[in-house]
TIDRENRO-231844 format. One record per residue (C-alpha): residue in one letter; residue number from 1; x, y, z. Coordinates in steps of 0.1 Angstrom, whole numbers. Each point is the difference from the previous one (the first is absolute). Layout:
BEGIN
[atom a; NUM; [X; Y; Z]] ...
//
This chain:
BEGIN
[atom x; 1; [-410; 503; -584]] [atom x; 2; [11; 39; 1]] [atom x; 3; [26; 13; -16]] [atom x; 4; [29; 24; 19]] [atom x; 5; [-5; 38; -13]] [atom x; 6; [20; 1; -33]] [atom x; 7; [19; 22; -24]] [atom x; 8; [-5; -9; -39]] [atom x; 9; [27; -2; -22]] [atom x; 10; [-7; 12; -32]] [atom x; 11; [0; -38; -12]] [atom x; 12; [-26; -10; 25]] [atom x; 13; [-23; 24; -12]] [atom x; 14; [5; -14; -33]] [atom x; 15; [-6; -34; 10]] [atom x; 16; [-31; 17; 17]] [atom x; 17; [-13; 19; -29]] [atom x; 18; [7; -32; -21]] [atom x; 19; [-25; -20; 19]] [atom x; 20; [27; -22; 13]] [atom x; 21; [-18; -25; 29]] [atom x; 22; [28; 7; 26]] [atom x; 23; [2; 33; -3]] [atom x; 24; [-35; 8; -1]] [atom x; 25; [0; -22; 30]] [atom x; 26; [27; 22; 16]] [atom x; 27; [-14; 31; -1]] [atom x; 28; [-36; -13; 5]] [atom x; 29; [13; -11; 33]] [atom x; 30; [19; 29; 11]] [atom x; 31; [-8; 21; 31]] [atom x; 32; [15; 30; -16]] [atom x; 33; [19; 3; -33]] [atom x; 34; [30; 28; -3]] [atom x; 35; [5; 16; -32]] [atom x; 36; [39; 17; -1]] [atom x; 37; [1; 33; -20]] [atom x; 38; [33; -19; -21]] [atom x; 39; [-26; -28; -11]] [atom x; 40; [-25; 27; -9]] [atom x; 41; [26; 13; -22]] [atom x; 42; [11; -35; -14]] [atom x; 43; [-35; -7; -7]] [atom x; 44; [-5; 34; -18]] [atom x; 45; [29; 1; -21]] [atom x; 46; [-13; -38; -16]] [atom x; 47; [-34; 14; -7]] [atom x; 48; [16; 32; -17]] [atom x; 49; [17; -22; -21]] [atom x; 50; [-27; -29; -11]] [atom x; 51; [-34; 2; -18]] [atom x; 52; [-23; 4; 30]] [atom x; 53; [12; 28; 19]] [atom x; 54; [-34; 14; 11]] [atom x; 55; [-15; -31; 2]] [atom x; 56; [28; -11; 25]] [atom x; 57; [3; 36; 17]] [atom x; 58; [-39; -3; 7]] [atom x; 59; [3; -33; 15]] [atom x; 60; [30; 6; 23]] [atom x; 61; [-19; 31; 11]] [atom x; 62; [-31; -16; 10]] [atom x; 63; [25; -25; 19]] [atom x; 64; [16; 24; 16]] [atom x; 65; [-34; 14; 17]] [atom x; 66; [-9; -25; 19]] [atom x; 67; [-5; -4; 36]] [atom x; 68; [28; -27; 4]] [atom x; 69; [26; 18; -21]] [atom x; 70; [25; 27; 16]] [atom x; 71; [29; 19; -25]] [atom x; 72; [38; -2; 18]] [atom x; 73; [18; 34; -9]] [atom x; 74; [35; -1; -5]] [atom x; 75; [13; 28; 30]] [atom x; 76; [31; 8; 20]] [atom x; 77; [-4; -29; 27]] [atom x; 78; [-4; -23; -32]] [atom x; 79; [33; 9; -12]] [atom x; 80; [17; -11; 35]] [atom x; 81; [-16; -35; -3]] [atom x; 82; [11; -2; -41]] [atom x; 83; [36; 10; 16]] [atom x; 84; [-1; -33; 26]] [atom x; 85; [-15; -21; -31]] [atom x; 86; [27; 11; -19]] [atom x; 87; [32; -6; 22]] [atom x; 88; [-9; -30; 11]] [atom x; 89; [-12; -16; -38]] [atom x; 90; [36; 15; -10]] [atom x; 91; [14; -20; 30]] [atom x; 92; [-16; -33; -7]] [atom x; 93; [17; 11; -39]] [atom x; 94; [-41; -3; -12]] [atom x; 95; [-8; 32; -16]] [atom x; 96; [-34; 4; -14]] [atom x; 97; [-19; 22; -23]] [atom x; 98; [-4; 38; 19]] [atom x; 99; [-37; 4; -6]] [atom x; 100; [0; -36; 23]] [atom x; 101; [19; 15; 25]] [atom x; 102; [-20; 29; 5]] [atom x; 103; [-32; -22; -2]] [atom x; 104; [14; -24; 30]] [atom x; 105; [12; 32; 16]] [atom x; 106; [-38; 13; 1]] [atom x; 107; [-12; -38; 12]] [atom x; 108; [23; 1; 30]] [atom x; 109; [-7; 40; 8]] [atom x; 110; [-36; -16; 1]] [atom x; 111; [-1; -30; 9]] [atom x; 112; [-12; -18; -30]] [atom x; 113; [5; -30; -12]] [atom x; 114; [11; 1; -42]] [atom x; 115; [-23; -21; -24]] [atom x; 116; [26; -5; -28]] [atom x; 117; [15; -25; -25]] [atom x; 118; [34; 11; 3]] [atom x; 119; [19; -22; 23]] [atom x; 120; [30; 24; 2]] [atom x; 121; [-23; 20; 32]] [atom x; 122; [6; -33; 19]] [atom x; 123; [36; 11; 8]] [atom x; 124; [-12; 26; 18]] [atom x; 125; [-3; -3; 34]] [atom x; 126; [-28; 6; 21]] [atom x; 127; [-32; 0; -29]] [atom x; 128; [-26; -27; -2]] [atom x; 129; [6; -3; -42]] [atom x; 130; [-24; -25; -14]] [atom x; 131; [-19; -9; -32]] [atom x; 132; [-23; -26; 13]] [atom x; 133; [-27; 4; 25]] [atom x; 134; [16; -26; 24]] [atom x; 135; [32; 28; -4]] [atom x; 136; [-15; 26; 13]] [atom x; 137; [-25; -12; 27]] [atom x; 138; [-2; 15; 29]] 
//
């Protein structure tokens, strides 16, 4: 079973880093694995704050290196999709956390499906948003 190319939230590299079976699974499975510049900084700020800061810094980077793994930079054609993403959430009346929007906005810019534990990304409309392997198969 291969999974679709996905986009970590910042949870599902928890999960990931926490040994957690279906998200090791996930990522183990992936064809290619998007990293967004916004999680980067989510994922930054937490270590600055806990007790293993270069520990955790160390072992993002040597993620981040590998073959399978791209970065997603925030730029100006990114900020038209986080415009769609946002009208149309505010239409359905479901707003959700900004740094979400701007990490769907970077899935659908790339075509990526989002690896995530936050159901809110389900109400928007055209991303593959799973947390289970049978989610986000291709």
């Amino acid at each position: 079973m291969v999974v679709k190319d996905i986009l970590l939230d910042t949870n599902a590299y928890a999960a990931f880093k926490q040994g957690r079976t279906e998200a090791v699974d996930i990522v183990r499975r992936a064809t290619r694995i998007a990293v967004s510049s916004v999680v980067l900084g989510e994922l930054l700020a937490g270590f600055a704050v806990g007790s293993r800061e270069a520990k955790n810094r160390s072992e993002l980077q040597q993620f981040l290196v590998a073959d399978r793994v791209v970065i997603l930079i925030v730029d100006n054609v990114t900020a038209d999709y986080y415009a769609t993403v946002y009208r149309a959430l505010r239409g359905k009346g479901r707003p959700i956390p900004t740094n979400d929007v701007w990490i769907a906005a970077l899935a659908l810019q790339h075509g990526f499906a989002i690896f995530s534990y936050d159901a809110h990304f389900k109400h928007i409309d055209g991303i593959l948003v799973g947390s289970t392997s049978v989610e986000l198969m291709l």
